[in-house]
PDB file with SEQRES, HELIX, SHEET and CRYST1 records, atoms N, CA, C and O in Angstrom:
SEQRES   1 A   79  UNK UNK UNK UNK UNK UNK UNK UNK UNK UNK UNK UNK UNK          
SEQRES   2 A   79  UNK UNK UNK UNK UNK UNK UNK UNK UNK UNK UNK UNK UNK          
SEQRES   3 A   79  UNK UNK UNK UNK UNK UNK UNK UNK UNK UNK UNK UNK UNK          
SEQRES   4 A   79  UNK UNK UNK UNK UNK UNK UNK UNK UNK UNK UNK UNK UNK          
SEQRES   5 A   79  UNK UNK UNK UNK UNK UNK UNK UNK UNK UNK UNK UNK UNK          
SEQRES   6 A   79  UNK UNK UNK UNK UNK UNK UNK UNK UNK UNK UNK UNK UNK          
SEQRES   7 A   79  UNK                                                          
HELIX    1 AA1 UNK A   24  UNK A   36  1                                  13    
HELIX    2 AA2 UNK A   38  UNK A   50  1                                  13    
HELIX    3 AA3 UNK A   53  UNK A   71  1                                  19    
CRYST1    1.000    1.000    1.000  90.00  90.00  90.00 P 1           1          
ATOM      1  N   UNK A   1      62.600 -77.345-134.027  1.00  0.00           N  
ATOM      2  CA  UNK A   1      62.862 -78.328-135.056  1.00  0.00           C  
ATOM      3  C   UNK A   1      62.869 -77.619-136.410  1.00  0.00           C  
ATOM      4  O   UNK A   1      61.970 -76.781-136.487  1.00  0.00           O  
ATOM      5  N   UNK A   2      63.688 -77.731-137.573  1.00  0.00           N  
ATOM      6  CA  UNK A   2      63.844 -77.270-138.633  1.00  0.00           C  
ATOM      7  C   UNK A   2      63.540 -78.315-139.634  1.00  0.00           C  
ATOM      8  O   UNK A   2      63.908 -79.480-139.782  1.00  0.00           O  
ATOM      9  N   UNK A   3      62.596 -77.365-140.394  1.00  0.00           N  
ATOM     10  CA  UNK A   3      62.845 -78.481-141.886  1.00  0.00           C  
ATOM     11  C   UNK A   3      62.460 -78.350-142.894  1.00  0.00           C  
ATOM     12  O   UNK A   3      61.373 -77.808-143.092  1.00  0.00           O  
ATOM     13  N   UNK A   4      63.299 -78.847-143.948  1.00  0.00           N  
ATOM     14  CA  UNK A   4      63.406 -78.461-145.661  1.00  0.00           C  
ATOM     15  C   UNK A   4      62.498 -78.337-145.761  1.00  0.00           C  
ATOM     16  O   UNK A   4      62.318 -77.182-146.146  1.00  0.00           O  
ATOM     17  N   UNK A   5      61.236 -79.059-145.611  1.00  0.00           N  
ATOM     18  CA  UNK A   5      60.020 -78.731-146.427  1.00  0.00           C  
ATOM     19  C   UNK A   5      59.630 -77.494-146.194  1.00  0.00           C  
ATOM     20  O   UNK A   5      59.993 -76.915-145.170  1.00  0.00           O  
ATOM     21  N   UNK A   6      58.587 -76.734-147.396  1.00  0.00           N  
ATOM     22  CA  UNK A   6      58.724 -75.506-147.577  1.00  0.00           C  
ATOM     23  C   UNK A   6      56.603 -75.757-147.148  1.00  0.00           C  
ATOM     24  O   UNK A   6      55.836 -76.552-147.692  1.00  0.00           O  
ATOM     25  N   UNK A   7      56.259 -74.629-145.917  1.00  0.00           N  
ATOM     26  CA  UNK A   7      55.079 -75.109-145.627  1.00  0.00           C  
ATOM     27  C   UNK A   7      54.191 -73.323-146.886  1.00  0.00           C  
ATOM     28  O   UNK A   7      54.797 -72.548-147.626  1.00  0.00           O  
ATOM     29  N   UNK A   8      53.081 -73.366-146.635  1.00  0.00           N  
ATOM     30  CA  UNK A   8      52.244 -72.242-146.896  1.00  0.00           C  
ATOM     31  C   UNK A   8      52.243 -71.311-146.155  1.00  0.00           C  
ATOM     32  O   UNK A   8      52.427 -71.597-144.971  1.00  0.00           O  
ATOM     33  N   UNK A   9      52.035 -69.786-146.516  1.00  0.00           N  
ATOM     34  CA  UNK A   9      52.201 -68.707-145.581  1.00  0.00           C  
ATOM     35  C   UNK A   9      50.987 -67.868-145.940  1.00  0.00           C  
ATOM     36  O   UNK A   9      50.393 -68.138-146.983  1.00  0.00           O  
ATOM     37  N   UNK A  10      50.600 -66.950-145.228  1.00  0.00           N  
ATOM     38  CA  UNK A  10      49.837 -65.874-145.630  1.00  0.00           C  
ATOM     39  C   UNK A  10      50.482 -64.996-146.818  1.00  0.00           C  
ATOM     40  O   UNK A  10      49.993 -64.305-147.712  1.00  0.00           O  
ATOM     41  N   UNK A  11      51.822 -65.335-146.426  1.00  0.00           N  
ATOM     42  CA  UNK A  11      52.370 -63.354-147.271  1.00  0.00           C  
ATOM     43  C   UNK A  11      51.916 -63.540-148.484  1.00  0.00           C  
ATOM     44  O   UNK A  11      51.354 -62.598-149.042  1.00  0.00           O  
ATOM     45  N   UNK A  12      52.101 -65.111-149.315  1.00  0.00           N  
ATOM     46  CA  UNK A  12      51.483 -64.919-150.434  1.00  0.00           C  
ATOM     47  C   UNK A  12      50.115 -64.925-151.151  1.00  0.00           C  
ATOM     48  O   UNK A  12      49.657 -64.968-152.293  1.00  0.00           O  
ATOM     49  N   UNK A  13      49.784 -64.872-150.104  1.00  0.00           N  
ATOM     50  CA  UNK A  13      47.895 -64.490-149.880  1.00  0.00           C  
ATOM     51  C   UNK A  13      47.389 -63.145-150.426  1.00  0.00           C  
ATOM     52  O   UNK A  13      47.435 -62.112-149.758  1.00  0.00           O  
ATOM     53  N   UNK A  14      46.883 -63.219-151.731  1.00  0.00           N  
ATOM     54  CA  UNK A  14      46.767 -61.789-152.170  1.00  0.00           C  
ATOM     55  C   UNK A  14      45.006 -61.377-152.047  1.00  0.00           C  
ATOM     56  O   UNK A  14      44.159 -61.676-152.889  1.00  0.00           O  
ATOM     57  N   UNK A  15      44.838 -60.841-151.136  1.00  0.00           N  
ATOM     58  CA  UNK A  15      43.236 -60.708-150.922  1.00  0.00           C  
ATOM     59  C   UNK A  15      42.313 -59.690-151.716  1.00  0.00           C  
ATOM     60  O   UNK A  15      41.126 -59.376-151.805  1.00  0.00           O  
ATOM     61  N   UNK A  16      43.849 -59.281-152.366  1.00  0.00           N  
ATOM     62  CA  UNK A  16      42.655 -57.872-153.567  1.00  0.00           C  
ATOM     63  C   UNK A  16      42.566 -58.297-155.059  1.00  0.00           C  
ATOM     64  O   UNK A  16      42.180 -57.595-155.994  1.00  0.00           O  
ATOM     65  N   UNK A  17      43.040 -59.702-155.102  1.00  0.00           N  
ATOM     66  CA  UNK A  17      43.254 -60.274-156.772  1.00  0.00           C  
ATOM     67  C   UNK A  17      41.391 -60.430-156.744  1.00  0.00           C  
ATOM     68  O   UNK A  17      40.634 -60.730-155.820  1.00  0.00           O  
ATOM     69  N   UNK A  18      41.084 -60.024-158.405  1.00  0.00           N  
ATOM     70  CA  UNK A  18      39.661 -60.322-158.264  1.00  0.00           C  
ATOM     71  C   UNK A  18      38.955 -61.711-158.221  1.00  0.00           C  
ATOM     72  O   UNK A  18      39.578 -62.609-158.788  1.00  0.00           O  
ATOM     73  N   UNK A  19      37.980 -61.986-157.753  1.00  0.00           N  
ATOM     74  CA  UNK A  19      37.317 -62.812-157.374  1.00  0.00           C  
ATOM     75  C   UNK A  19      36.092 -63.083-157.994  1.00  0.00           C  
ATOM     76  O   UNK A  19      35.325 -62.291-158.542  1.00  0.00           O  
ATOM     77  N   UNK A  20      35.974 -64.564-157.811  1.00  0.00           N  
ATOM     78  CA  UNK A  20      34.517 -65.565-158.483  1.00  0.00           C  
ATOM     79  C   UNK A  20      33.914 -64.775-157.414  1.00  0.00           C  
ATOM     80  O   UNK A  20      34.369 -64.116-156.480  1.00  0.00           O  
ATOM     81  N   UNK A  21      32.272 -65.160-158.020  1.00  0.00           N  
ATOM     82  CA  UNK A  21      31.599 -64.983-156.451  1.00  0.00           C  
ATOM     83  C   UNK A  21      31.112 -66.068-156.039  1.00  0.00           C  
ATOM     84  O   UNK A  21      30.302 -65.978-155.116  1.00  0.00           O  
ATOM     85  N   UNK A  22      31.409 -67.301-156.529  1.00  0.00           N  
ATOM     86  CA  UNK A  22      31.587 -68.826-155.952  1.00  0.00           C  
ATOM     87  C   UNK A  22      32.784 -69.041-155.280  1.00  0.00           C  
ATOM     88  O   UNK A  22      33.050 -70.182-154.902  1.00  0.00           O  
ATOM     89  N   UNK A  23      33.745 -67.878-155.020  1.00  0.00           N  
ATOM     90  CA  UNK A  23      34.361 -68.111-154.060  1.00  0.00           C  
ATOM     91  C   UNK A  23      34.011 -67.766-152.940  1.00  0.00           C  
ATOM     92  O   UNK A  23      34.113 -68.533-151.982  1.00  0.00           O  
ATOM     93  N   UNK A  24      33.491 -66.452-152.828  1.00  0.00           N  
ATOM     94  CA  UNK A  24      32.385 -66.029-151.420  1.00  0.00           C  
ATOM     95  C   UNK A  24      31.622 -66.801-150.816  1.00  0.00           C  
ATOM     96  O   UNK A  24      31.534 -67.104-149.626  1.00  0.00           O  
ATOM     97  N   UNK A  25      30.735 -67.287-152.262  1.00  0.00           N  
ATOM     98  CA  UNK A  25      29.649 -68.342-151.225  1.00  0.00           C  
ATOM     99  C   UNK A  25      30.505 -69.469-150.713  1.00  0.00           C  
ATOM    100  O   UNK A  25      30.001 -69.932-149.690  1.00  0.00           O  
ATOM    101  N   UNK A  26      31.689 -70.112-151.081  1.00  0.00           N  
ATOM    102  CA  UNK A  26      32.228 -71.210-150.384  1.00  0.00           C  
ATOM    103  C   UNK A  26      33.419 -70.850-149.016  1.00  0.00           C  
ATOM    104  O   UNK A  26      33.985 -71.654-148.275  1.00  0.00           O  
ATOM    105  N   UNK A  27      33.502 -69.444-149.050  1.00  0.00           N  
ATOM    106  CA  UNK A  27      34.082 -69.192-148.058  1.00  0.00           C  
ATOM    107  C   UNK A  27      33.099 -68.682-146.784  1.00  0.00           C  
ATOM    108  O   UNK A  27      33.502 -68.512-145.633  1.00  0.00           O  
ATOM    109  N   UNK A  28      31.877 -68.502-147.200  1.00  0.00           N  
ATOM    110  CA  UNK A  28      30.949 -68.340-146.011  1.00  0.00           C  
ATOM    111  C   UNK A  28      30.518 -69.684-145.737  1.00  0.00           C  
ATOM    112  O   UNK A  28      30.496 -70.111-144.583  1.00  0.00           O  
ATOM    113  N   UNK A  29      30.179 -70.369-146.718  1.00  0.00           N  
ATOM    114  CA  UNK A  29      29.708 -71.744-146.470  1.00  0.00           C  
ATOM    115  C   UNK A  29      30.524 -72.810-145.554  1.00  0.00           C  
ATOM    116  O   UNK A  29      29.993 -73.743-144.950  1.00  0.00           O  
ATOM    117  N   UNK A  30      32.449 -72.383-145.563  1.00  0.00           N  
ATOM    118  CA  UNK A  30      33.296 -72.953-144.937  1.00  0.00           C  
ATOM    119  C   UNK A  30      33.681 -72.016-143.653  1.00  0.00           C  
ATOM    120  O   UNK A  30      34.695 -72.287-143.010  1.00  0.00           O  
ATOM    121  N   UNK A  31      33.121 -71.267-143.407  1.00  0.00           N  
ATOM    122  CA  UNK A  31      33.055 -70.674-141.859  1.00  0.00           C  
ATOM    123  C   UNK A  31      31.942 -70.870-141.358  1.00  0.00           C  
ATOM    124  O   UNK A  31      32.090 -70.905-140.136  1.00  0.00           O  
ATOM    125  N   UNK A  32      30.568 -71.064-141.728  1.00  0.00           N  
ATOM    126  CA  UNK A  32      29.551 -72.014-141.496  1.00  0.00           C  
ATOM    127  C   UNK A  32      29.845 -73.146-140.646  1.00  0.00           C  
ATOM    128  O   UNK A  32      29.625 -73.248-139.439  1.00  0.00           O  
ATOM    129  N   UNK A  33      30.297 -73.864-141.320  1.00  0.00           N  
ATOM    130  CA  UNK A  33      31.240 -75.721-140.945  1.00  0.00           C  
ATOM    131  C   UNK A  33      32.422 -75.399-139.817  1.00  0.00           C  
ATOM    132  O   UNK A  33      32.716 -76.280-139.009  1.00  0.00           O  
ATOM    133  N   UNK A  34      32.950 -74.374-139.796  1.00  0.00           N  
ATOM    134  CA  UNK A  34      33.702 -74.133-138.836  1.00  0.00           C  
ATOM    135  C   UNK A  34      32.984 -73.753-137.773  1.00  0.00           C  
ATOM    136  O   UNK A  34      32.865 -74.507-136.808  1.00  0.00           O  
ATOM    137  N   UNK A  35      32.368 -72.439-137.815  1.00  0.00           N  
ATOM    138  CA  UNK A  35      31.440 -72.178-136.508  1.00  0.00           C  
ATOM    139  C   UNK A  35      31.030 -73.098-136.080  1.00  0.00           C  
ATOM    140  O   UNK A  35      31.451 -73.296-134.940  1.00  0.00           O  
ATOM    141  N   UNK A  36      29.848 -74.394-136.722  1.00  0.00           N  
ATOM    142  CA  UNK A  36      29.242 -74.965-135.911  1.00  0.00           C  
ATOM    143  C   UNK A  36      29.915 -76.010-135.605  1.00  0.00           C  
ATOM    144  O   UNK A  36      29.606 -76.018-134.413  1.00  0.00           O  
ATOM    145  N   UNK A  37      30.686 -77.030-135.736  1.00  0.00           N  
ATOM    146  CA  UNK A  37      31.734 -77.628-135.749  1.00  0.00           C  
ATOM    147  C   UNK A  37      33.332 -77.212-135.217  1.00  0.00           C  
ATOM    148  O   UNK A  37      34.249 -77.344-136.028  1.00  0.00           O  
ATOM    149  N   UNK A  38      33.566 -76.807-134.105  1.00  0.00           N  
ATOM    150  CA  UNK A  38      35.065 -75.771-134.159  1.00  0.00           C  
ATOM    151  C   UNK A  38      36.251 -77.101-134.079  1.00  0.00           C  
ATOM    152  O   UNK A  38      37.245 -77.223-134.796  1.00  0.00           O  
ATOM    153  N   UNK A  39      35.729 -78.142-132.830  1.00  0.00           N  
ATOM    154  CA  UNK A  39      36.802 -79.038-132.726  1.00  0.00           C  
ATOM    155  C   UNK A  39      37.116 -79.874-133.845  1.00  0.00           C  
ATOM    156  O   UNK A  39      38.273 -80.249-134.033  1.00  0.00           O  
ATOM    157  N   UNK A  40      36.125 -80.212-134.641  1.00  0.00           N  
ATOM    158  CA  UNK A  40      36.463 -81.254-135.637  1.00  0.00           C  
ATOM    159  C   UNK A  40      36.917 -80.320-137.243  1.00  0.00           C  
ATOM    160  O   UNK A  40      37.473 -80.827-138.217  1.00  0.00           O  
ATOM    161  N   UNK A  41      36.540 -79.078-137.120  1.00  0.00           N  
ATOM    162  CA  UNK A  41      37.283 -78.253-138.351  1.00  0.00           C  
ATOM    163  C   UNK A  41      38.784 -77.569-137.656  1.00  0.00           C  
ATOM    164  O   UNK A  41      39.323 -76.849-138.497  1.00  0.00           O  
ATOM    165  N   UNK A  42      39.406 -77.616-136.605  1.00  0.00           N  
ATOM    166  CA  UNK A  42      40.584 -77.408-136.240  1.00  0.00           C  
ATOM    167  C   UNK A  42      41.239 -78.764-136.485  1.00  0.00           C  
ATOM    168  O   UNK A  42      42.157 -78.675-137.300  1.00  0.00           O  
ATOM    169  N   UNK A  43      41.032 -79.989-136.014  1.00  0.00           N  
ATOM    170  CA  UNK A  43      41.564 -80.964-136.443  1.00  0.00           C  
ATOM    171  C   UNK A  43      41.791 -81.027-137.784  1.00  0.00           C  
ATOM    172  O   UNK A  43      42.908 -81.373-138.170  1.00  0.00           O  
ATOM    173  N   UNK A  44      40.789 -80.709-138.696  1.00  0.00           N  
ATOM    174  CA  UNK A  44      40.836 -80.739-140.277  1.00  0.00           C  
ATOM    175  C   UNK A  44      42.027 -80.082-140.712  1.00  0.00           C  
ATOM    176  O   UNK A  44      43.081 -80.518-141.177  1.00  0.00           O  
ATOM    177  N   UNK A  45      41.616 -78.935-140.453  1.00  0.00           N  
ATOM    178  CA  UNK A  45      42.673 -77.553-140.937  1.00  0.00           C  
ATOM    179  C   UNK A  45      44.375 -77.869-140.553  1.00  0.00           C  
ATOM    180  O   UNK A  45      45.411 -77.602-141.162  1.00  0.00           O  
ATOM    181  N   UNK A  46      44.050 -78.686-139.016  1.00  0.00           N  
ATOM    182  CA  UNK A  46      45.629 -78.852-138.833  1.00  0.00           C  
ATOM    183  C   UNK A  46      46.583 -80.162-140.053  1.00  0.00           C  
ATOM    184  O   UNK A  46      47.615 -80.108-140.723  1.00  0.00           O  
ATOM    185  N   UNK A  47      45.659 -81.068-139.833  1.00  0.00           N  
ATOM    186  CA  UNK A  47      45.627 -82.246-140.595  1.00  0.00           C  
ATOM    187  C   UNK A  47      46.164 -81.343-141.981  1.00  0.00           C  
ATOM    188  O   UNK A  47      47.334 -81.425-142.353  1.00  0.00           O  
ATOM    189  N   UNK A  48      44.999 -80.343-142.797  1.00  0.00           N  
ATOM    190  CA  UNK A  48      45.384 -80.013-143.894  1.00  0.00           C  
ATOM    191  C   UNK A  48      46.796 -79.647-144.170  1.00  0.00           C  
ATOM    192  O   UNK A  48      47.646 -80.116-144.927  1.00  0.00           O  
ATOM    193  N   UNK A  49      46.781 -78.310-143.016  1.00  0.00           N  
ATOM    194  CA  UNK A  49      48.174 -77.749-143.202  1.00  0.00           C  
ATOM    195  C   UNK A  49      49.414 -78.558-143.143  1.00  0.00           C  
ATOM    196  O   UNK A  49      50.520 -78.213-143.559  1.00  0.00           O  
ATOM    197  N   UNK A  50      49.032 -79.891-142.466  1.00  0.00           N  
ATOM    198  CA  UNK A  50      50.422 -80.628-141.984  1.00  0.00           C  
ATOM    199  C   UNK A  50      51.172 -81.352-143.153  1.00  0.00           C  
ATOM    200  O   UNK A  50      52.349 -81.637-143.378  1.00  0.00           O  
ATOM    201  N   UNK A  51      49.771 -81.554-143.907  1.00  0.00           N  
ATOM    202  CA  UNK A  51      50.393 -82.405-145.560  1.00  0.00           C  
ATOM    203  C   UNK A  51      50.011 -81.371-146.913  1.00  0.00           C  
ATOM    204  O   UNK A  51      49.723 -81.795-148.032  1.00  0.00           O  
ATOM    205  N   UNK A  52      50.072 -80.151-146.579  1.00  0.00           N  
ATOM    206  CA  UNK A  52      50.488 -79.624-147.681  1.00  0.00           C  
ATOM    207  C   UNK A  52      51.616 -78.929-147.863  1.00  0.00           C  
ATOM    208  O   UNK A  52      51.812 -78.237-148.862  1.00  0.00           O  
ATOM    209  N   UNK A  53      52.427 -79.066-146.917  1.00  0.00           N  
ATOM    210  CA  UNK A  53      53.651 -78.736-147.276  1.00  0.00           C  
ATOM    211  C   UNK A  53      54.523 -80.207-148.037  1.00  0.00           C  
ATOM    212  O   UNK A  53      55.352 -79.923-148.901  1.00  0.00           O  
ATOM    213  N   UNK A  54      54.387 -81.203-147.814  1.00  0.00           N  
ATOM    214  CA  UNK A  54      55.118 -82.934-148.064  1.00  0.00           C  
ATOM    215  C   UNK A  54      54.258 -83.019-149.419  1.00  0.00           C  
ATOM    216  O   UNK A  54      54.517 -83.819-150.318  1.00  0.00           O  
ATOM    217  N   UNK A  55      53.498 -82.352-149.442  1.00  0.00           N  
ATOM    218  CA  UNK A  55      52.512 -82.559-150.821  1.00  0.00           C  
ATOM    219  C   UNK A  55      52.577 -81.651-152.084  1.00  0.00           C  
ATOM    220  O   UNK A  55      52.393 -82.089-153.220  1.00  0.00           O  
ATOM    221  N   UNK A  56      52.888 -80.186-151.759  1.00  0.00           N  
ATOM    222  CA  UNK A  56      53.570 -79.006-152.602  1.00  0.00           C  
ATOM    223  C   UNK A  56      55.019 -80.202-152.980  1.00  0.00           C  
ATOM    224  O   UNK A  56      55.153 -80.892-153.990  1.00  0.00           O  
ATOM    225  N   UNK A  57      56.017 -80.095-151.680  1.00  0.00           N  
ATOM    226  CA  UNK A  57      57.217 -80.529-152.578  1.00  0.00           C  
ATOM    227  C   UNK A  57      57.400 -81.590-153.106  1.00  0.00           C  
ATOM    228  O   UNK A  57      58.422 -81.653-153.790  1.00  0.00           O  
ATOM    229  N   UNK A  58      56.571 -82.777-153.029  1.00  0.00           N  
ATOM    230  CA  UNK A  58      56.096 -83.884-153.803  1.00  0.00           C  
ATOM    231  C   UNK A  58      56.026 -83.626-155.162  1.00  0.00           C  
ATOM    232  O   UNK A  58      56.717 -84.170-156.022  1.00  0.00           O  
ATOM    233  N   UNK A  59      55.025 -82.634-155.365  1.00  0.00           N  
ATOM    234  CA  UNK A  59      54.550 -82.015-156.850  1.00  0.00           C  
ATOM    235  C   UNK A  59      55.814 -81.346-157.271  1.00  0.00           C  
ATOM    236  O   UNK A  59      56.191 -81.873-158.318  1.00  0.00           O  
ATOM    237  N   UNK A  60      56.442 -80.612-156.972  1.00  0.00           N  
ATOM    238  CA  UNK A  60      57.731 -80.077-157.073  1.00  0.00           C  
ATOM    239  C   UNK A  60      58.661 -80.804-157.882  1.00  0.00           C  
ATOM    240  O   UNK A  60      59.149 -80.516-158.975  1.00  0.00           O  
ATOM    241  N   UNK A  61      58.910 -82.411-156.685  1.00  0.00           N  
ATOM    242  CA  UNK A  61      60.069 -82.782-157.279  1.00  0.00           C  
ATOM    243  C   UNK A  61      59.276 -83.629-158.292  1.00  0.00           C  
ATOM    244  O   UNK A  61      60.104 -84.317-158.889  1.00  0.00           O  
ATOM    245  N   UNK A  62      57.867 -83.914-158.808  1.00  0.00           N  
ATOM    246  CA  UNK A  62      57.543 -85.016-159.562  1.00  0.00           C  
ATOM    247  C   UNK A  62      57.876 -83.876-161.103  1.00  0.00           C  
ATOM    248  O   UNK A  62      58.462 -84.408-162.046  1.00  0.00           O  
ATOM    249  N   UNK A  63      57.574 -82.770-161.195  1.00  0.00           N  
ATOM    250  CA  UNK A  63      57.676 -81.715-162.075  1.00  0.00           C  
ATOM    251  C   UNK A  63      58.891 -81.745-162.440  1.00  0.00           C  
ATOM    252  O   UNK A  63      59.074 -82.578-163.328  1.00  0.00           O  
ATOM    253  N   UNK A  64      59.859 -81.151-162.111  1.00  0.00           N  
ATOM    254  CA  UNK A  64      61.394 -81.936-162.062  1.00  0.00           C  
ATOM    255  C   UNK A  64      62.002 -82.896-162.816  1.00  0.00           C  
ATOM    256  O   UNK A  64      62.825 -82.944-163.730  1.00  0.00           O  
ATOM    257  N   UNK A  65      61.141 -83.884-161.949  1.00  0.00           N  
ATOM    258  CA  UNK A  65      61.505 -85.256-162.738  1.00  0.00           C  
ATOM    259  C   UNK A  65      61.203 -85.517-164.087  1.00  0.00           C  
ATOM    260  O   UNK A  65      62.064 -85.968-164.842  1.00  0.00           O  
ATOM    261  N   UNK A  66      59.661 -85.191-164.584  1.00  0.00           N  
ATOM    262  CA  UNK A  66      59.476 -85.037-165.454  1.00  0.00           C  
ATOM    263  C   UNK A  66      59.771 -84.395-166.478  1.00  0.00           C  
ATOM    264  O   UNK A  66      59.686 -85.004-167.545  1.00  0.00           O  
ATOM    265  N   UNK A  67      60.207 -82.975-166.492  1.00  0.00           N  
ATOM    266  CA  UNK A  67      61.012 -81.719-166.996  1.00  0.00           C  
ATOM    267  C   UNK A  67      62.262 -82.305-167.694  1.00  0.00           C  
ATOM    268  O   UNK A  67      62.588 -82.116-168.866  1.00  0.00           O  
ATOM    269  N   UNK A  68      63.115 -83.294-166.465  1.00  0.00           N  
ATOM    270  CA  UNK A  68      64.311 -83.726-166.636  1.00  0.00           C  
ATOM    271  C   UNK A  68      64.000 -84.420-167.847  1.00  0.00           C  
ATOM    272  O   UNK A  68      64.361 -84.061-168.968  1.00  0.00           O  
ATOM    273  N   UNK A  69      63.243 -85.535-167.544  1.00  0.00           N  
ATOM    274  CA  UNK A  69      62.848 -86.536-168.434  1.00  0.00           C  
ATOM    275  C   UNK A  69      62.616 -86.153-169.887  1.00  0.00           C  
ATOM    276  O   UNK A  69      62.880 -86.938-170.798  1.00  0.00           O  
ATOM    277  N   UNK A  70      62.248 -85.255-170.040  1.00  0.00           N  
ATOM    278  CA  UNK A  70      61.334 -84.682-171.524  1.00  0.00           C  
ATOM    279  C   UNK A  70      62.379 -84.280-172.192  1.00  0.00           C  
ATOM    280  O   UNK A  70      62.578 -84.569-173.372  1.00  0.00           O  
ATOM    281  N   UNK A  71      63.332 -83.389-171.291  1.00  0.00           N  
ATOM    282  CA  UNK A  71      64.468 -82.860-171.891  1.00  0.00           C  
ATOM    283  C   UNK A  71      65.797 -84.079-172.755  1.00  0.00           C  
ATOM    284  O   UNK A  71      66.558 -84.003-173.719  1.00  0.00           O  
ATOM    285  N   UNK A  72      65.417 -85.198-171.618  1.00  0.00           N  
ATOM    286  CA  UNK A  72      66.979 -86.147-172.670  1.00  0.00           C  
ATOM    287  C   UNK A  72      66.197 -87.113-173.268  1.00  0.00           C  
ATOM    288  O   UNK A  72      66.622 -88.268-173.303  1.00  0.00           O  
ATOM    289  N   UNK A  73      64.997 -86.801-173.802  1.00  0.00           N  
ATOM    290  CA  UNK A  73      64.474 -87.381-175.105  1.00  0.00           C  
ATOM    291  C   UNK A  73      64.761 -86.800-176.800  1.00  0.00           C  
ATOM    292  O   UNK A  73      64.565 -85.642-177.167  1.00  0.00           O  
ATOM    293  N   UNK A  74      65.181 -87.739-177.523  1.00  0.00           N  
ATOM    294  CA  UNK A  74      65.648 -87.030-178.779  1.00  0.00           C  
ATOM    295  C   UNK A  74      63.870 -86.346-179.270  1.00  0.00           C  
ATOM    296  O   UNK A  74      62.690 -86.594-179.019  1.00  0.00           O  
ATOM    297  N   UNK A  75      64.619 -85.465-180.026  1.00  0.00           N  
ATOM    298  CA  UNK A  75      63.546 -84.320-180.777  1.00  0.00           C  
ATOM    299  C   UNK A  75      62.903 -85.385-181.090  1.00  0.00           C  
ATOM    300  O   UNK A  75      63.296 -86.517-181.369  1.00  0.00           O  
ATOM    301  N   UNK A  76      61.168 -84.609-180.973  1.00  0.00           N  
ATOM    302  CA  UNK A  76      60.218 -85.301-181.644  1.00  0.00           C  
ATOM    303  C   UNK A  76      59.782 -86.308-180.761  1.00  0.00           C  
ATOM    304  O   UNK A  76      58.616 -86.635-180.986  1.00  0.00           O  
ATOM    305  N   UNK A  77      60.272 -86.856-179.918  1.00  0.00           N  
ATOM    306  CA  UNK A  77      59.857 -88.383-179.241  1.00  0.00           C  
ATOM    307  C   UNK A  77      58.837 -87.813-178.106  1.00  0.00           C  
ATOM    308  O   UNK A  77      59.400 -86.762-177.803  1.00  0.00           O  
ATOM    309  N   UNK A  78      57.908 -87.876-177.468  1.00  0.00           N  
ATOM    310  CA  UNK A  78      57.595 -87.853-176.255  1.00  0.00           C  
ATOM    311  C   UNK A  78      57.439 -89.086-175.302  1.00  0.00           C  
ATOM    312  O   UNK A  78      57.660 -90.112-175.945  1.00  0.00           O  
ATOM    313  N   UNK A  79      57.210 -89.280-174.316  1.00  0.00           N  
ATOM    314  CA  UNK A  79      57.363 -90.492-173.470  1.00  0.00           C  
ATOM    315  C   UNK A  79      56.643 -90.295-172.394  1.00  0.00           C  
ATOM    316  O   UNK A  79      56.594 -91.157-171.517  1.00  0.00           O  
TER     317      UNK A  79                                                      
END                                                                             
């Protein structure tokens, strides 16, 4: 099955950009919840992944719209 929507990938996963270290503790803290929990954090994760792709291009086209919008307002006006 093919389709427009554009989902999340690893490639743009950059694992050497520097880091909080409140991101550590919440990424141990969220393999925690996974370990002890596996069936109900696979359901999660799938659930997640399934609406963030319909949810990225949501934001997409609302950006867009708005962009459009701002642009055929005369100078000075916002809306």
């Amino acid at each position: 099955m093919v389709s427009n929507i554009r989902y999340p990938t690893l490639y743009d996963f950059n694992i050497f950009r520097q880091k909080n270290f409140l991101y550590l503790v919440l990424i141990v803290i969220c393999m925690g919840i996974v370990l002890l929990n596996i069936e109900i954090s696979l359901l999660f994760m799938f659930i997640f992944y399934v609406l963030a792709g319909p949810l990225s291009n949501m934001k997409a086209v609302r950006k867009k719209f708005y962009d459009a919008k701002d642009r055929d307002l005369p100078a000075g006006k916002k809306g």
